[in-house]
Gaussian input, Z-matrix of N, CA and C with variables (Angstrom, degrees):
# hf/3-21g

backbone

0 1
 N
 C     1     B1
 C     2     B2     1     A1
 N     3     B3     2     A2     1     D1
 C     4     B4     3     A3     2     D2
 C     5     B5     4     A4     3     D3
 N     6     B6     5     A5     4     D4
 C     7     B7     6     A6     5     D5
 C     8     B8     7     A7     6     D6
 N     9     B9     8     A8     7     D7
 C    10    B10     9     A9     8     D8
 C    11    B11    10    A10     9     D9
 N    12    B12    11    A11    10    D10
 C    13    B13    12    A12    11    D11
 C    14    B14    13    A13    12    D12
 N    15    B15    14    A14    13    D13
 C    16    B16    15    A15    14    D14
 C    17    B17    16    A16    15    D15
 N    18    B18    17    A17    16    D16
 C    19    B19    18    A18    17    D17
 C    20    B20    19    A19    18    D18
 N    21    B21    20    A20    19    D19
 C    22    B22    21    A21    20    D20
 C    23    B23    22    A22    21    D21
 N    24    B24    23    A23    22    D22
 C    25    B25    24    A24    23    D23
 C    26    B26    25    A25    24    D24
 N    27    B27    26    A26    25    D25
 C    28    B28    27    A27    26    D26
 C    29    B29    28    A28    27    D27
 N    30    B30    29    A29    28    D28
 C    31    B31    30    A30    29    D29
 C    32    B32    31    A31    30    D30
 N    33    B33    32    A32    31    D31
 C    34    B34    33    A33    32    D32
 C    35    B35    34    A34    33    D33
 N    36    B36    35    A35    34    D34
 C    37    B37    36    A36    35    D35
 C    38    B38    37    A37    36    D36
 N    39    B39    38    A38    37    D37
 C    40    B40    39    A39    38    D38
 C    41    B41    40    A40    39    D39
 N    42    B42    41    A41    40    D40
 C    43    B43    42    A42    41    D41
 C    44    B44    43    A43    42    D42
 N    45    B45    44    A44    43    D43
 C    46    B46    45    A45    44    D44
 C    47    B47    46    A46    45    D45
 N    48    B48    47    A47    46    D46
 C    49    B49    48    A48    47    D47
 C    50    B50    49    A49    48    D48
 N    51    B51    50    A50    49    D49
 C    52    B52    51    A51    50    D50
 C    53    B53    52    A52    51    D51
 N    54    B54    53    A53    52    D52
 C    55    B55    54    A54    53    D53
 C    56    B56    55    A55    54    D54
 N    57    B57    56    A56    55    D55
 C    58    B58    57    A57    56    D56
 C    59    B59    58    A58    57    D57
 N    60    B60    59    A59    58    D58
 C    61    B61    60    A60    59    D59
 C    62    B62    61    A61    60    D60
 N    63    B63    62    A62    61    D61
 C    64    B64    63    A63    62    D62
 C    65    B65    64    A64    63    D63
 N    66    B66    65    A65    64    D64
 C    67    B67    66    A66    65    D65
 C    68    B68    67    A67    66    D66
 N    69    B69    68    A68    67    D67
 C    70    B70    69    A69    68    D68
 C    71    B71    70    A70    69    D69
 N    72    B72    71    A71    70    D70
 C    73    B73    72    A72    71    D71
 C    74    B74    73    A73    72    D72
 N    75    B75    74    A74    73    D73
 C    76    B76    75    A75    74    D74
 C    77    B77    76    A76    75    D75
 N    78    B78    77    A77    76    D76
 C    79    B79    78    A78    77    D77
 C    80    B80    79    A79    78    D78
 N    81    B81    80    A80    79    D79
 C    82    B82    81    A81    80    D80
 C    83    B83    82    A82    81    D81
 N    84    B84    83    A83    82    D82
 C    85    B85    84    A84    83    D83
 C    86    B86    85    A85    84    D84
 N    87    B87    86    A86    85    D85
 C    88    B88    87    A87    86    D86
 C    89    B89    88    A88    87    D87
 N    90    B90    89    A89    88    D88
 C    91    B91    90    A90    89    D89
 C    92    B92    91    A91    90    D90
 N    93    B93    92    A92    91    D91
 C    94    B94    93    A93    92    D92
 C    95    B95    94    A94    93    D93
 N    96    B96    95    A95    94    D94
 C    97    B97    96    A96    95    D95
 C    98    B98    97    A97    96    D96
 N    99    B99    98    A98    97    D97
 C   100   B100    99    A99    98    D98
 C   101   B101   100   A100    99    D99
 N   102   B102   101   A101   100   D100
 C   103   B103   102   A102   101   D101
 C   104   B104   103   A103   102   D102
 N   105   B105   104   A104   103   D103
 C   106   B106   105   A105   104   D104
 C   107   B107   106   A106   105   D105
 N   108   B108   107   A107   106   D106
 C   109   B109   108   A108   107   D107
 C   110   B110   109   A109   108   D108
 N   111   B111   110   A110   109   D109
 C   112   B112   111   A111   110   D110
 C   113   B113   112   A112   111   D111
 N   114   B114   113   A113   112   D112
 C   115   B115   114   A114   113   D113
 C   116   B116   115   A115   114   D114
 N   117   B117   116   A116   115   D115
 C   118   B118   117   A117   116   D116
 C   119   B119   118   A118   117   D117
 N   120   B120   119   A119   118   D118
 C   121   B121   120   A120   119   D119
 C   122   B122   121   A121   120   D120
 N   123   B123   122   A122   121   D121
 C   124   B124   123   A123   122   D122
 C   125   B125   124   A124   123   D123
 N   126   B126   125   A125   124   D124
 C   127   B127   126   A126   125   D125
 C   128   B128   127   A127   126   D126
 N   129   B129   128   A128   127   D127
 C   130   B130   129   A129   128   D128
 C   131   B131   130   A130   129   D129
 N   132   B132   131   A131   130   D130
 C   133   B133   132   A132   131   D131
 C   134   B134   133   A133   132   D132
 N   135   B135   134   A134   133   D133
 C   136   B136   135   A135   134   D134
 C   137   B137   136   A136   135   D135
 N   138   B138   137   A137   136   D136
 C   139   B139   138   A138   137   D137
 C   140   B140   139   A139   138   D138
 N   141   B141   140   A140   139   D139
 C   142   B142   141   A141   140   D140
 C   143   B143   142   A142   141   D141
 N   144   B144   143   A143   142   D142
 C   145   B145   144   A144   143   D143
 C   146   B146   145   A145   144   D144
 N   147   B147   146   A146   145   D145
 C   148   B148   147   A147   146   D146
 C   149   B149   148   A148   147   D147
 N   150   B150   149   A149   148   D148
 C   151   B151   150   A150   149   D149
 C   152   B152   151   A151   150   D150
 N   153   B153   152   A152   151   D151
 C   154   B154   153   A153   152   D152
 C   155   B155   154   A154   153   D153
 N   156   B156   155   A155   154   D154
 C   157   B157   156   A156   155   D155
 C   158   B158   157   A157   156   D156
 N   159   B159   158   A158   157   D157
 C   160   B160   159   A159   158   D158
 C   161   B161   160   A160   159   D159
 N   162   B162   161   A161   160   D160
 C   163   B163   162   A162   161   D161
 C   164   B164   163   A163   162   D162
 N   165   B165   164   A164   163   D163
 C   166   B166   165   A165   164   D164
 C   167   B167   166   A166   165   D165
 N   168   B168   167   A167   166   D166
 C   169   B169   168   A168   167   D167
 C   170   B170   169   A169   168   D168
 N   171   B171   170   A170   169   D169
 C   172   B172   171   A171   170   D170
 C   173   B173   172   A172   171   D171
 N   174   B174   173   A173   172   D172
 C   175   B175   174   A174   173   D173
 C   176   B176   175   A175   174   D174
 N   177   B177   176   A176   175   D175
 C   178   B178   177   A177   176   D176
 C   179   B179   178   A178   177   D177
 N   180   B180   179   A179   178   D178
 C   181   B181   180   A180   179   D179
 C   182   B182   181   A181   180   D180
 N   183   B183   182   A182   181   D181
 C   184   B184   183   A183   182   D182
 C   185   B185   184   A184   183   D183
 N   186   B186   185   A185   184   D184
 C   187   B187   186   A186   185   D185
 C   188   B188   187   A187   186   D186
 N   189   B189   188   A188   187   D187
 C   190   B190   189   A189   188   D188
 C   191   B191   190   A190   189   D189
 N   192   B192   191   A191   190   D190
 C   193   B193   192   A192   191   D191
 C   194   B194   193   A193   192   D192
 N   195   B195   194   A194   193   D193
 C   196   B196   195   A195   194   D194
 C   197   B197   196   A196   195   D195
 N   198   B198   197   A197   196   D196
 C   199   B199   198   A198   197   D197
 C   200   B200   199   A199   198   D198
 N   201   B201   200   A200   199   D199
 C   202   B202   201   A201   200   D200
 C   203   B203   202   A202   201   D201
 N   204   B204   203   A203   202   D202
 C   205   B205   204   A204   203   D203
 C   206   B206   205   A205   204   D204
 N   207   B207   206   A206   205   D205
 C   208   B208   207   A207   206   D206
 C   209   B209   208   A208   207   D207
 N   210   B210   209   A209   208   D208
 C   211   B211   210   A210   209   D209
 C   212   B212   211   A211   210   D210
 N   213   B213   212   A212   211   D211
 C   214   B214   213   A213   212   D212
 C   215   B215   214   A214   213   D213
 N   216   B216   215   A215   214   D214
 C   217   B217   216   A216   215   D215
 C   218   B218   217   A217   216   D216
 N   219   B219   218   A218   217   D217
 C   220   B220   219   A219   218   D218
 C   221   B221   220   A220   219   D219
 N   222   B222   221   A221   220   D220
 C   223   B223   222   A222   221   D221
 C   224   B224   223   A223   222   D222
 N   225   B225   224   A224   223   D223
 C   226   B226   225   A225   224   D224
 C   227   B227   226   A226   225   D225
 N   228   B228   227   A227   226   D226
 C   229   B229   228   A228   227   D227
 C   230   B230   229   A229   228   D228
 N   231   B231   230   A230   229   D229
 C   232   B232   231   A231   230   D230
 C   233   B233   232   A232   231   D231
 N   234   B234   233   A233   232   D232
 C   235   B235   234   A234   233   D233
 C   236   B236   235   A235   234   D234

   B1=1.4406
   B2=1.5283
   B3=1.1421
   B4=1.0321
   B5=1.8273
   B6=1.3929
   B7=1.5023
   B8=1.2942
   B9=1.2013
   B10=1.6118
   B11=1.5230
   B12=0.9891
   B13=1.6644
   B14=1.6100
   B15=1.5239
   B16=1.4977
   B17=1.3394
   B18=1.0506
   B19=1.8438
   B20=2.1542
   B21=1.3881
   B22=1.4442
   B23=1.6471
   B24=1.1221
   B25=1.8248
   B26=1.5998
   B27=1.5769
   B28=1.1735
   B29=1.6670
   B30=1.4298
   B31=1.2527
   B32=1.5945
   B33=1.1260
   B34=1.3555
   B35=1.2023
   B36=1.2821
   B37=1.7010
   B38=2.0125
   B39=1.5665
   B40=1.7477
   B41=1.4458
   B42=1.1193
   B43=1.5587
   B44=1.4629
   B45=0.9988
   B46=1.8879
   B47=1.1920
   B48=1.0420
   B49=1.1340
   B50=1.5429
   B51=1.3347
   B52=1.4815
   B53=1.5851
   B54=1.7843
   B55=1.1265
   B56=2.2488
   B57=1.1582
   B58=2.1617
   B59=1.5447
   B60=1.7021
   B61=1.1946
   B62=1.3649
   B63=1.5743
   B64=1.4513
   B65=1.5792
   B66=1.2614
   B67=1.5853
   B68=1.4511
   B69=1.7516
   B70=1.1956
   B71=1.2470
   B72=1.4551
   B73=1.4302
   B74=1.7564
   B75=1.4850
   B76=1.5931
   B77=1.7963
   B78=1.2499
   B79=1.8122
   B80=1.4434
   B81=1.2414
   B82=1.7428
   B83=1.3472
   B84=0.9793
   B85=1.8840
   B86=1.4991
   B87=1.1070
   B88=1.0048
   B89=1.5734
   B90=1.5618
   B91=1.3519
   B92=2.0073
   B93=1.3227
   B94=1.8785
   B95=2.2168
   B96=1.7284
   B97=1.3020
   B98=1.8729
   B99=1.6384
   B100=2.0533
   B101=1.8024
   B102=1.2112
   B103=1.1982
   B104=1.9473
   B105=1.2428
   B106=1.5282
   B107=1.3789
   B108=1.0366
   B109=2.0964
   B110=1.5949
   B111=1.1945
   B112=1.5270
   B113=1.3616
   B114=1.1108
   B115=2.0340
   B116=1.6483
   B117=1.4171
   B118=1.4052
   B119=0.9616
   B120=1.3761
   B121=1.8479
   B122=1.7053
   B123=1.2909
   B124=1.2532
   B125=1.4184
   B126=1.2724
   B127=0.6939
   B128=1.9640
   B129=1.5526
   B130=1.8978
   B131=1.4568
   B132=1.6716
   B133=0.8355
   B134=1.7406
   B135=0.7520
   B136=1.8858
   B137=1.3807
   B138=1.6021
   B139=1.6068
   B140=1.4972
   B141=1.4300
   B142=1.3865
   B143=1.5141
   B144=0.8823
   B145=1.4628
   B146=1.4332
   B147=1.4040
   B148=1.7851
   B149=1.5772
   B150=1.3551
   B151=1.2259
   B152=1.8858
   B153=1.6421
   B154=0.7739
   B155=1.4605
   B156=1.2641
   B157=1.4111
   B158=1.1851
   B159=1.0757
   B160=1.8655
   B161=1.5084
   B162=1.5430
   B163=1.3953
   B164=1.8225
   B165=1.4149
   B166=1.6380
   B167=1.6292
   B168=1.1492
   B169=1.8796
   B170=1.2597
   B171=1.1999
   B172=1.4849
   B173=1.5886
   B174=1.3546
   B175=1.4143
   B176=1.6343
   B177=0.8295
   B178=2.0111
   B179=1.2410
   B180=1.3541
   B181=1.2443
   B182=1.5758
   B183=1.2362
   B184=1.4743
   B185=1.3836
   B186=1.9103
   B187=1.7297
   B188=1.8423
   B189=1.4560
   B190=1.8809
   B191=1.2616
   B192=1.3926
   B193=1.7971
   B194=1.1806
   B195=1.3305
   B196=1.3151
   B197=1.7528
   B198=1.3858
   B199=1.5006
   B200=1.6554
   B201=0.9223
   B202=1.5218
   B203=1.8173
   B204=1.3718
   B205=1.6040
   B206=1.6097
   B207=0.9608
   B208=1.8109
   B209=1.7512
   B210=1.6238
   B211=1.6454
   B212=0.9551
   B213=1.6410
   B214=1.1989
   B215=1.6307
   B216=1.3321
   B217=1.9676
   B218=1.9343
   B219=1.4381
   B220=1.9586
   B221=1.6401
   B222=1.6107
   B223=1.0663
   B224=1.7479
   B225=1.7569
   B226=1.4434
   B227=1.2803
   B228=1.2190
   B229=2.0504
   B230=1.7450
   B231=1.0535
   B232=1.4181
   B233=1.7430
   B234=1.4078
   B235=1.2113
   B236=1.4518
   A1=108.67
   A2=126.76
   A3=135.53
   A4=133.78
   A5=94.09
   A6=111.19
   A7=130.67
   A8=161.40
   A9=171.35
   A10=99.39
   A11=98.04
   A12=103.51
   A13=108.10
   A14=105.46
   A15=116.23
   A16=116.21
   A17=122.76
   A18=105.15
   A19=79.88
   A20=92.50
   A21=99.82
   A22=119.32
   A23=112.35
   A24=108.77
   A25=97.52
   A26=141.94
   A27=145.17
   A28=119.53
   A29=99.66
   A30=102.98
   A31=106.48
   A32=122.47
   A33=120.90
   A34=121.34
   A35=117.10
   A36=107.77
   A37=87.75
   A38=104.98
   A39=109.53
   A40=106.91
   A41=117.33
   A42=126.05
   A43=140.29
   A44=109.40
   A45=118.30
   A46=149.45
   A47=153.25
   A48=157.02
   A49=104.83
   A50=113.79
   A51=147.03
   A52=83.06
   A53=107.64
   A54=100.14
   A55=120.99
   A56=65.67
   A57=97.47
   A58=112.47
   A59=122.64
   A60=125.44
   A61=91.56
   A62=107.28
   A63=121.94
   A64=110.58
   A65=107.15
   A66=127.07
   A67=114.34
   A68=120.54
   A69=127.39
   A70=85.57
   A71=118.23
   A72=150.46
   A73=117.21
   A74=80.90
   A75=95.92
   A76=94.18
   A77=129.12
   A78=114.13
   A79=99.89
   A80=111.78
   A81=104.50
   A82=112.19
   A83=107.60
   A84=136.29
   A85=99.28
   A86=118.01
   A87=124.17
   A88=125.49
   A89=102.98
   A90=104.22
   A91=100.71
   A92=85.28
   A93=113.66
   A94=91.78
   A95=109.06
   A96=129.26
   A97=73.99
   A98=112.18
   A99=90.45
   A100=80.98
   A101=142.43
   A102=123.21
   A103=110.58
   A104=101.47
   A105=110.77
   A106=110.81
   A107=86.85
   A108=121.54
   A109=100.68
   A110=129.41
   A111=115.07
   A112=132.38
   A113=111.52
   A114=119.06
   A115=85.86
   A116=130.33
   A117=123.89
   A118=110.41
   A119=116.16
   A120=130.29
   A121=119.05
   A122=112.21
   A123=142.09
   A124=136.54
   A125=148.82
   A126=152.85
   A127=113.35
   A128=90.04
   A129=96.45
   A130=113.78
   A131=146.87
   A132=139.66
   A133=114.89
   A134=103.51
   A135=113.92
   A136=107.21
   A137=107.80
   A138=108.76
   A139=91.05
   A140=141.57
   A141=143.39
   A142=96.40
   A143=107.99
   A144=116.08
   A145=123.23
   A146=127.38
   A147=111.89
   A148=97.14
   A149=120.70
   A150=132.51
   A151=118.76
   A152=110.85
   A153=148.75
   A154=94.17
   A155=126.52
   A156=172.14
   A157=125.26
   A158=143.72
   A159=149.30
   A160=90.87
   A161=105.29
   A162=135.74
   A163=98.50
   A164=102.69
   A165=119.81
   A166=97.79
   A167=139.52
   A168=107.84
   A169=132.59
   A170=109.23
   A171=138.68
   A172=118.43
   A173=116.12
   A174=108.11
   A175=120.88
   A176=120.44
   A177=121.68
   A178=98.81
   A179=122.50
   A180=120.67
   A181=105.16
   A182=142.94
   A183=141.48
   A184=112.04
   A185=110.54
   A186=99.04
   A187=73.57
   A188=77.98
   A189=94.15
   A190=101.29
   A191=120.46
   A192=119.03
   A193=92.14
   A194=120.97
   A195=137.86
   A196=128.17
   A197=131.41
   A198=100.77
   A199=108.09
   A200=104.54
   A201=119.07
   A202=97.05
   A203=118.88
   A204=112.71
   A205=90.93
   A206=101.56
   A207=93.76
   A208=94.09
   A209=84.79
   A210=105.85
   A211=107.33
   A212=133.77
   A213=136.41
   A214=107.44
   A215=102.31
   A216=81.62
   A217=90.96
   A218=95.01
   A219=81.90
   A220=105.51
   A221=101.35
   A222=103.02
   A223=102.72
   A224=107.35
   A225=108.99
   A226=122.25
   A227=112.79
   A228=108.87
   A229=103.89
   A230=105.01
   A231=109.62
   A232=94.64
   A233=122.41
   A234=146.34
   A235=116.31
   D1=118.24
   D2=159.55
   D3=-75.87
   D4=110.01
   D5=-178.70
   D6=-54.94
   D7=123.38
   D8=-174.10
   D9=-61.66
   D10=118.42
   D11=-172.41
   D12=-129.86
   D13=92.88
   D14=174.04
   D15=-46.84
   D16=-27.81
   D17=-146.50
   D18=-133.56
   D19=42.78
   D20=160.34
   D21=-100.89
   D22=-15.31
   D23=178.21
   D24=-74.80
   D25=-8.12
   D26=-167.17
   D27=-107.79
   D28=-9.83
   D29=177.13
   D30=107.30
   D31=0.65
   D32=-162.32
   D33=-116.72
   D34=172.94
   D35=-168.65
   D36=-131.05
   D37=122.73
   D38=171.47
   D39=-64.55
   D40=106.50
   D41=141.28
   D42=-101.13
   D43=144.69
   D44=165.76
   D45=-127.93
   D46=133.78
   D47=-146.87
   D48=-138.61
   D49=110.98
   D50=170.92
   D51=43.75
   D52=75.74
   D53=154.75
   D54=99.19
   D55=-50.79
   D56=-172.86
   D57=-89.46
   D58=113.43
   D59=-176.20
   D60=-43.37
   D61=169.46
   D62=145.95
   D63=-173.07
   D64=172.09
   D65=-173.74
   D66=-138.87
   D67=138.94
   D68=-166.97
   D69=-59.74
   D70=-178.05
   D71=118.22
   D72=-7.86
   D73=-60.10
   D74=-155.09
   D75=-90.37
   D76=-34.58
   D77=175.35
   D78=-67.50
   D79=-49.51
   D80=167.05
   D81=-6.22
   D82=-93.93
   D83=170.95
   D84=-25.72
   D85=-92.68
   D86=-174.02
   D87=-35.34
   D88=-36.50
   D89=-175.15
   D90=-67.08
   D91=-50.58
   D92=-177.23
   D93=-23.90
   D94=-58.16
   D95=-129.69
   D96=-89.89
   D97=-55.41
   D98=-152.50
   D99=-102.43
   D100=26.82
   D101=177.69
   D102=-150.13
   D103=64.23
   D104=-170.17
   D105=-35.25
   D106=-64.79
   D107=-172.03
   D108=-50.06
   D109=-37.12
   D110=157.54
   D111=-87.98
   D112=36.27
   D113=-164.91
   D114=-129.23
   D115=138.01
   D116=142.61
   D117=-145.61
   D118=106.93
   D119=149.44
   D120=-48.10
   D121=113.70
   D122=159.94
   D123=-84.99
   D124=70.67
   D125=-178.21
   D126=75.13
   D127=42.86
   D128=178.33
   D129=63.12
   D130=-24.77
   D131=-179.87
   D132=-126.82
   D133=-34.18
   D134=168.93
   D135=-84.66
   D136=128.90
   D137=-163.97
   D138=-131.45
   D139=154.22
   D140=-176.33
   D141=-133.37
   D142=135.85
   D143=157.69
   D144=-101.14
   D145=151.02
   D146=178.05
   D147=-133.11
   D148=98.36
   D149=169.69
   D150=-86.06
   D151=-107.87
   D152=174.61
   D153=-62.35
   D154=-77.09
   D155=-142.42
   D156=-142.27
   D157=123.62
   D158=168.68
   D159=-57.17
   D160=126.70
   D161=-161.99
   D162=-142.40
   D163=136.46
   D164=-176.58
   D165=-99.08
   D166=69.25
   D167=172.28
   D168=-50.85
   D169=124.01
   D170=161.24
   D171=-76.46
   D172=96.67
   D173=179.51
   D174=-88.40
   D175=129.21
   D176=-163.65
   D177=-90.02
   D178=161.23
   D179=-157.74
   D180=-113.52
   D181=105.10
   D182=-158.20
   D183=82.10
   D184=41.70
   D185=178.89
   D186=-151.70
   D187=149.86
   D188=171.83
   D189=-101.26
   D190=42.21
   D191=173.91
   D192=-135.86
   D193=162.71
   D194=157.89
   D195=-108.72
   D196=123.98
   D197=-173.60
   D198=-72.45
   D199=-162.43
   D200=-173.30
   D201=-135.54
   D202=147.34
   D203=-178.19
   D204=-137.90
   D205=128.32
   D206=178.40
   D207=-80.63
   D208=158.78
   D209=178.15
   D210=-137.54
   D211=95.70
   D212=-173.85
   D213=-78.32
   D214=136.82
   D215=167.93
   D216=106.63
   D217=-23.53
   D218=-166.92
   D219=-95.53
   D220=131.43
   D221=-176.96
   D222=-117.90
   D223=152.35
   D224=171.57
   D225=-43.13
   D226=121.61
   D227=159.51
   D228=-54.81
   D229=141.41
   D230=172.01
   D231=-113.04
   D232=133.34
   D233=-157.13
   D234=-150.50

């Protein structure tokens, strides 16, 4: 059976971990590198992603994943 995979027009494959989106390290990047328009840097250390859903990343400390936190309500800065 094949699963519905939102954050497939981006190159990406939806995963989770106990529950909680997340993204390697490395789609990070990648997304960052062929998909500008979904990456937004905030103040140099808070990074959002806009997939599925406007997403806050959370980077864990000794994991090559990042969680994902939804942010309902957050909309792109236009810049």
């Amino acid at each position: 059976m094949v699963e519905d995979n939102p954050w497939q027009a981006l190159g990406l494959i939806h995963s989770t971990r106990d529950g909680q989106p997340v993204l390697t390290e490395t789609s990070l990047w990648l997304l960052e590198m062929q998909h500008p328009e979904a990456v937004e840097r905030e103040g140099g250390k808070v990074l959002y992603v806009y997939l599925d859903k406007p997403y806050r990343v959370v980077r864990l400390r000794d994991r090559a994943y990042c969680e994902l936190v939804e942010t309902p309500g957050r909309r792109k800065n236009s810049t």
